[in-house]
C-alpha positions in Angstrom: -3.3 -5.5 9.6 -1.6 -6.3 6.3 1.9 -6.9 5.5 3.9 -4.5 2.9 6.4 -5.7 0.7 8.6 -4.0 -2.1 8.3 -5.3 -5.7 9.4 -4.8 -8.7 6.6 -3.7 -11.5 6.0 -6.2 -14.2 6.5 -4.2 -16.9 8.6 -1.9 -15.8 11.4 -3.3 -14.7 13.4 -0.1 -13.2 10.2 0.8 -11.3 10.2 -0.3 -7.7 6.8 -0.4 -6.0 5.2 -1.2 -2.4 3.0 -3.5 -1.9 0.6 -4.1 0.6 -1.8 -7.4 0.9 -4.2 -7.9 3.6 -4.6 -10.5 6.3 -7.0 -13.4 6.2 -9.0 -11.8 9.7 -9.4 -8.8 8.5 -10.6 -9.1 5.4 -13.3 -11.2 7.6 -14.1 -7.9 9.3 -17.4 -6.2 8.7 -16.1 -3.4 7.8 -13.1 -4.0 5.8 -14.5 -3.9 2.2 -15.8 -0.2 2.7 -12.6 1.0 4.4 -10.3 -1.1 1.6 -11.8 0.7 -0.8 -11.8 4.0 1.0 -8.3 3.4 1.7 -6.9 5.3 -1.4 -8.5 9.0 -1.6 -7.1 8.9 2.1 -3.6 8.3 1.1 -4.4 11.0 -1.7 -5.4 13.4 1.1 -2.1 12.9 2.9 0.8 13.1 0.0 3.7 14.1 0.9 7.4 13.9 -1.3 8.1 10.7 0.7 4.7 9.0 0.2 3.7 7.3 -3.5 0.8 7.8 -5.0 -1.5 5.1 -5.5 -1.1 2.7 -8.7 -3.5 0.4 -8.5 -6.0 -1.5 -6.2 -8.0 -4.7 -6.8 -8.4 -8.6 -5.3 -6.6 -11.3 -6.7 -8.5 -14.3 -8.3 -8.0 -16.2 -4.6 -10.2 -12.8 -3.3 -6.7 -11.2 -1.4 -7.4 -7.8 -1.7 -3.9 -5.9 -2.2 -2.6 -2.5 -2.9 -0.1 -0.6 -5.0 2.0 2.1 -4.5 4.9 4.0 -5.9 8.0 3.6 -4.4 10.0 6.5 -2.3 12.9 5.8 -0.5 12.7 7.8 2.8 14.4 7.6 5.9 13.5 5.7 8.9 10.8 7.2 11.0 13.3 6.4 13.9 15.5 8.2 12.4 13.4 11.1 11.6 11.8 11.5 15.0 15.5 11.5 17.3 16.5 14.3 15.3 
């Protein structure tokens, strides 16, 4: 799994983003590099008003592969599904 966190863009300073970085064991996984890079025209395929779209992808100099997407505020799905 990865973790997702919310950031600030670094030139934009109004623009919130998500961000989501992968962990060590998975990126050990034989078939993590395909599916990382796969992972965006699947997000494309499932926009919605509450999902971003995809800013950027790419691997830091460490090799962290990480992801970035625009920022929606949306309600919980908790939330969503009791009603």
């Amino acid at each position: 799994m990865g973790r997702v966190y919310l950031a600030r863009h670094t030139r934009i300073a109004q623009k919130r983003v998500r961000s989501k970085s992968y962990t060590a064991n998975l990126r050990t996984a034989p078939t993590f590099w395909r599916a990382f890079q796969r992972e965006p025209s699947r997000l494309r395929r499932f926009r919605t008003p509450q999902r971003g779209h995809v800013l950027d992808i790419d691997v830091t100099p460490q090799g962290m592969p990480y992801l970035v997407c625009e920022y929606r505020r949306r309600r919980s799905c908790r939330i969503t599904c009791a009603r």
